[in-house]
C-alpha positions in Angstrom: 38.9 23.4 59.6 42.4 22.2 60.5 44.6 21.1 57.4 44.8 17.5 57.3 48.2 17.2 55.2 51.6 17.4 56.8 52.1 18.1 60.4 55.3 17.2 62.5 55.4 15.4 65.2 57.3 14.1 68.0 54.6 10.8 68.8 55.3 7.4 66.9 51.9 6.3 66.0 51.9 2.6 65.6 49.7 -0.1 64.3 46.2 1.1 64.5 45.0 -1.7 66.7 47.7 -0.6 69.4 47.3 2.5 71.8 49.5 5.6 70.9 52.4 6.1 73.5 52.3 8.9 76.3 55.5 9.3 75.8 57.6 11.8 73.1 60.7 10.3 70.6 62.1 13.5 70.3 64.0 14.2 67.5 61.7 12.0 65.1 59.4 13.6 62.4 55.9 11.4 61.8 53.0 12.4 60.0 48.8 11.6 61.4 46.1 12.9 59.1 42.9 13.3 60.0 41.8 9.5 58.1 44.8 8.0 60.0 43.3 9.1 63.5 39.9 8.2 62.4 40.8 5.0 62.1 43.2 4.9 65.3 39.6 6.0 66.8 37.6 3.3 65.6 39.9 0.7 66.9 40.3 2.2 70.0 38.9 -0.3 73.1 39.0 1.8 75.7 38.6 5.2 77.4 42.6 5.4 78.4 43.8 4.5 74.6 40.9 7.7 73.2 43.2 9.9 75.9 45.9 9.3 74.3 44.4 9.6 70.5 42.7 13.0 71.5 46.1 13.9 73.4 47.6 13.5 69.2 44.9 14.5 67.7 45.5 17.7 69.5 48.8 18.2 69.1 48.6 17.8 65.5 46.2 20.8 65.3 42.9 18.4 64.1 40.9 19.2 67.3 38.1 20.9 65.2 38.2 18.5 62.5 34.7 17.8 62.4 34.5 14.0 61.4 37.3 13.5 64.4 35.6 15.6 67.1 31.8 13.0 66.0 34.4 10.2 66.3 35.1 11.2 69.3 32.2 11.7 70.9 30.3 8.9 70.0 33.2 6.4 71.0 33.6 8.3 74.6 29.9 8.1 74.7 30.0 4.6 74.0 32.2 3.7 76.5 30.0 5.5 79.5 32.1 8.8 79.1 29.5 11.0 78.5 31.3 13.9 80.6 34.2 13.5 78.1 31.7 13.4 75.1 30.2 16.6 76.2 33.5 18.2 76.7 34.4 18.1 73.2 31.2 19.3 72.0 31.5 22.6 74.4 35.0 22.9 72.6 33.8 22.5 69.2 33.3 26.0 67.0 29.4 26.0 65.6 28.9 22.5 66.3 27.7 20.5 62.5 25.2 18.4 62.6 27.2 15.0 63.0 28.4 16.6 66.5 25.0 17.9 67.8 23.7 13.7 66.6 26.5 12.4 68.8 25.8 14.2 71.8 22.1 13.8 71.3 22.7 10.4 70.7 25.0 9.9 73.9 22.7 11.7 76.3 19.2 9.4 75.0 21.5 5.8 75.0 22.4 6.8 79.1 19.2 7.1 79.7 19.3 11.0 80.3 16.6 12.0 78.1 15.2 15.3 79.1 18.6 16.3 78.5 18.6 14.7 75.5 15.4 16.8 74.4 16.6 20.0 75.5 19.9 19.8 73.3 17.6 19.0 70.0 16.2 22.0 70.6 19.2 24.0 71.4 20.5 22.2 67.5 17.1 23.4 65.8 17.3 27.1 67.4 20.9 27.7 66.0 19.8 27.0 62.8 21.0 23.1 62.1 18.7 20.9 60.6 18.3 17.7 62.0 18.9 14.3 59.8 18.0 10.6 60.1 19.9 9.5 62.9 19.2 12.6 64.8 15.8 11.8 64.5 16.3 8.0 65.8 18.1 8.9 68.5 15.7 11.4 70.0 12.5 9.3 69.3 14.2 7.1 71.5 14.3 9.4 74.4 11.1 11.6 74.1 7.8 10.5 75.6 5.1 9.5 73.2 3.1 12.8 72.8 6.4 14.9 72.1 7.6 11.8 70.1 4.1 12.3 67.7 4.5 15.6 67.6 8.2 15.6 66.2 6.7 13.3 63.5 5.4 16.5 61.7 9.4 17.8 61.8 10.2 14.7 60.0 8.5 15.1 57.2 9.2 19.1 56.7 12.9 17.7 56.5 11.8 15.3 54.1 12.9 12.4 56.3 9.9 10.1 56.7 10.8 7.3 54.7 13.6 6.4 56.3 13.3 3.1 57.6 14.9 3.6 60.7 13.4 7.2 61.3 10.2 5.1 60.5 11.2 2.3 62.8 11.6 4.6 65.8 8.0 6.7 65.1 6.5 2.7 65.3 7.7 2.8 68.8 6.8 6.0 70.0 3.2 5.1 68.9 3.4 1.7 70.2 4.7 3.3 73.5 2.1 6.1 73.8 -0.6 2.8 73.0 -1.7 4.4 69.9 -2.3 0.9 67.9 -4.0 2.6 64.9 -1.6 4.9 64.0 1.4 2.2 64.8 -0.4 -0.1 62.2 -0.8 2.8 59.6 2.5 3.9 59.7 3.5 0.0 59.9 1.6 -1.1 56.7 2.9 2.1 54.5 6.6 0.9 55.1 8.4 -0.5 52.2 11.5 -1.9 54.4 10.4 -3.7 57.3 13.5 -5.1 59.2 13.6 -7.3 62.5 13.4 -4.3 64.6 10.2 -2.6 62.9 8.9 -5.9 63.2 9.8 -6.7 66.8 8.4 -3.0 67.4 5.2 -3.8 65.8 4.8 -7.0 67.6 5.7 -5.2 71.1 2.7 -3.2 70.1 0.3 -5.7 69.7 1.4 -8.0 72.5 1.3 -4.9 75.1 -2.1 -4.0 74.4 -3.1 -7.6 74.6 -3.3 -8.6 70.8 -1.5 -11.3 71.0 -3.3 -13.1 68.4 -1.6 -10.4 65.8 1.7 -10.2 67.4 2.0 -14.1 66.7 1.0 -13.3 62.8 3.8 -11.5 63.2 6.0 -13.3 64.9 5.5 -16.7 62.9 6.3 -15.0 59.3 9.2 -13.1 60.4 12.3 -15.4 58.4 14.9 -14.3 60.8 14.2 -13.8 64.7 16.6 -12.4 67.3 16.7 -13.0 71.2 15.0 -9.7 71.6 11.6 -10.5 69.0 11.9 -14.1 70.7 11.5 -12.3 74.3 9.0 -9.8 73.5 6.6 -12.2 72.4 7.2 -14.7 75.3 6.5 -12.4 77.6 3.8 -10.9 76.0 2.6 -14.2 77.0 3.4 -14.5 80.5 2.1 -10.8 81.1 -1.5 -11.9 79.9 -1.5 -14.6 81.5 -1.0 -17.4 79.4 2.3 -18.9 81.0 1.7 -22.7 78.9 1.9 -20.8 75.8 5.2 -18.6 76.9 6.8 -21.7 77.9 5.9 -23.4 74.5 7.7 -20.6 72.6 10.4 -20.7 75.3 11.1 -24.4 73.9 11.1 -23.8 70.3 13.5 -21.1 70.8 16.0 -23.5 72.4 15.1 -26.3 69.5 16.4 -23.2 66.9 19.5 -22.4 69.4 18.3 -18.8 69.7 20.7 -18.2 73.2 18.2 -16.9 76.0 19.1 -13.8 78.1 18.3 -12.2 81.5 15.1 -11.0 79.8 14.1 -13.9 78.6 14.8 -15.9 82.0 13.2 -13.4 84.0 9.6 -13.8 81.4 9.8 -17.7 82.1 10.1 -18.0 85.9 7.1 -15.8 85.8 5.3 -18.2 83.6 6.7 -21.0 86.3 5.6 -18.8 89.2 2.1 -18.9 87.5 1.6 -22.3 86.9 3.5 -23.6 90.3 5.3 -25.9 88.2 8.1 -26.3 91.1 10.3 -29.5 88.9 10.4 -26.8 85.5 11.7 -23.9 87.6 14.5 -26.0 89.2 15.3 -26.8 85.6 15.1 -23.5 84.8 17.2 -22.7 88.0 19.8 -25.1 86.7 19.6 -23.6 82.9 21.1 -20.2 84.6 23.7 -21.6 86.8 25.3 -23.9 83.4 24.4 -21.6 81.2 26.4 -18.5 82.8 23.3 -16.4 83.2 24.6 -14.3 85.3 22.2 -13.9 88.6 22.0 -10.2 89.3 19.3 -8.8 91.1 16.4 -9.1 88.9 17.4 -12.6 88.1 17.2 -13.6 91.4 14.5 -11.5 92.2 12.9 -13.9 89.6 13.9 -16.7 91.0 12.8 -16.4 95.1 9.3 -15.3 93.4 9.3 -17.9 91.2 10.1 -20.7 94.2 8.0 -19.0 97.2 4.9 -18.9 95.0 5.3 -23.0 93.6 6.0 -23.4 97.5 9.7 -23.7 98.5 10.6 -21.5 100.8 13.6 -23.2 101.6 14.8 -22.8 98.1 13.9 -19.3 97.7 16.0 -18.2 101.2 18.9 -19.6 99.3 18.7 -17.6 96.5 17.7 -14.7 98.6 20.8 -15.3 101.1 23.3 -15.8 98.1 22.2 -12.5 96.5 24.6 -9.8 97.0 22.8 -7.0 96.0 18.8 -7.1 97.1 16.6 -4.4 96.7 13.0 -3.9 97.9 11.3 -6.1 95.6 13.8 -9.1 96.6 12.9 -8.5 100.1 8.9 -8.1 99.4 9.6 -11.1 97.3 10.8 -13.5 100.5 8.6 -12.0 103.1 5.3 -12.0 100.4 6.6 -16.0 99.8 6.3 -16.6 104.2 2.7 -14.5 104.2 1.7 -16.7 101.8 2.2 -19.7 103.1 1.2 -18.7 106.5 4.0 -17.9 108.1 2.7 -14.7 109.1 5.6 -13.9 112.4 8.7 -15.0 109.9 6.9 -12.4 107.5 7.3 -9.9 110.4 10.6 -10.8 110.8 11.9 -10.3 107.5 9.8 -6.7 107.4 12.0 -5.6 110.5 15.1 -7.3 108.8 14.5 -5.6 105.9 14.1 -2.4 107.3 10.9 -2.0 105.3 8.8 -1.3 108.5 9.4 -0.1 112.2 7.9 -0.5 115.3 5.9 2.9 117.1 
């Protein structure tokens, strides 16, 4: 490991919260150890300002520090550089277990998860041992049966009762639909946050028990936007829109702020019921609210007015969408079929270019 005394330099390093310079004083002698640049790290905001940090970091001979190079990664990560993340872990010397995490951890929150999987394995055949947040951040990414069967690696590295090690085997079993085991592993934990919780309930209310998910739900103490959303559209998915809308309201009486998710879960419950007046309001809600309306939004909101019959409504959400992908067009010409407009549904197939004349 690089010393992390005195080193001479010919960059000023300023107040932490400022970018380094590009730029040399020559002439000057300054001094950046390594809990100096972890910190100019930490308050870095963007991808240009970690240049210029790495660009010090490696002048002052600290680019195999070990804490700097996890740093590192995890902010480039963070900031959708993954390419720059994995740069730095090719460079690093026998990679510690912080470094293999970060990477691990970069690749699963991108959404690149058999990549993810691979590099665990690549960290388990050169001999690391994995810890807790290696573990929570490859639950995350692997599909349920690989994500039960890395449960018996947690507990040979002694790691199941960590609660958020335990939090992420909850959802792997409520993913893979496995209720029983989900509600074992649920009752034997000692900590149960808001996201074990919210994980739980998400179990329940996708395999239709929506009667336990509200048990739940009604003695958590503290409730975010996301345990508010999973159980309204638990739901709206089973097909029990008054009830969604009913929780939808008591989470605006608490001034719990709704998101796209949320939105999205109530103009299907309006869609449902063809309660045209309540998704205009809802309509309205997003425009002062600034909801932004991006494609699933509106996607929402043609569905939600073509099937409580306004088609006129619907085209102008459709025609003021910038980006529109299939389901926004199957949306509009699904909303004329129904209605019995069946050569405007034609039209809007050829339009669409989801169907050709022979």
């Amino acid at each position: 490991m690089a010393s992390t005394t005195h080193f001479t330099t010919s960059t000023t390093i300023h107040n932490p919260s400022l970018p380094l310079p590009s730029t040399a004083h020559h002439g000057t002698h300054h001094l950046l150890s390594a809990d100096r640049a972890a910190l100019l790290i930490d308050k870095a905001k963007s991808v240009n300002q970690l240049l210029q940090i790495h660009a010090a970091i490696l002048r002052h001979g600290l680019e195999q520090h070990p804490i700097l190079n996890f740093k590192l990664q995890r902010s480039f990560s963070s900031l959708g550089r993954l390419d720059y993340s994995r740069s730095l872990f090719d460079r690093t010397h026998n990679p510690n277990v912080f470094s293999w995490t970060a990477i691990i951890h970069g690749y699963a929150l991108h959404g690149r998860h058999q990549e993810a999987v691979v590099l665990y394995f690549q960290m388990l055949s050169n001999g690391v041992e994995p810890n807790a947040f290696t573990f929570s951040s490859i639950l995350k990414a692997c599909p349920p049966e690989l994500g039960k069967a890395l449960h018996s690696q947690v507990l040979k590295f002694g790691l199941d009762s960590d609660v958020y090690v335990r939090t992420a085997l909850l959802d792997v079993y409520a993913r893979g639909g496995d209720v029983v085991s989900a509600c074992q592993l649920f009752n034997t934990m000692r900590e149960k946050s808001v996201v074990s919780i919210t994980a739980m309930i998400t179990c329940y209310a996708k395999h239709g028990d929506l009667g336990e998910a509200r048990v739940l739900f009604d003695g958590m103490e503290k409730r975010d936007v996301v345990c508010w959303n999973v159980m309204i559209d638990g739901y709206t998915q089973h097909g029990r829109p008054n009830e969604s809308l009913d929780l939808f309201r008591q989470m605006l009486s608490v001034k719990v702020r709704p998101n796209e998710v949320t939105m999205i879960s109530v103009l299907s419950a309006c869609a449902q019921l063809g309660a045209l007046e309540l998704g205009r309001w809802l309509h309205s809600y997003i425009k002062n609210n600034g909801i932004q309306v991006n494609v699933h939004i509106g996607t929402a909101l043609v569905d939600m007015y073509c099937k409580c019959g306004s088609l006129d409504d619907a085209r102008v959400v459709f025609d003021g969408m910038i980006n529109k992908d299939v389901v926004a067009w199957n949306s509009m010409i699904m909303g004329y079929a129904m209605h019995g407009f069946s050569q405007s549904a034609l039209v809007w197939l050829l339009r669409g270019g989801l169907y050709s004349i022979p």
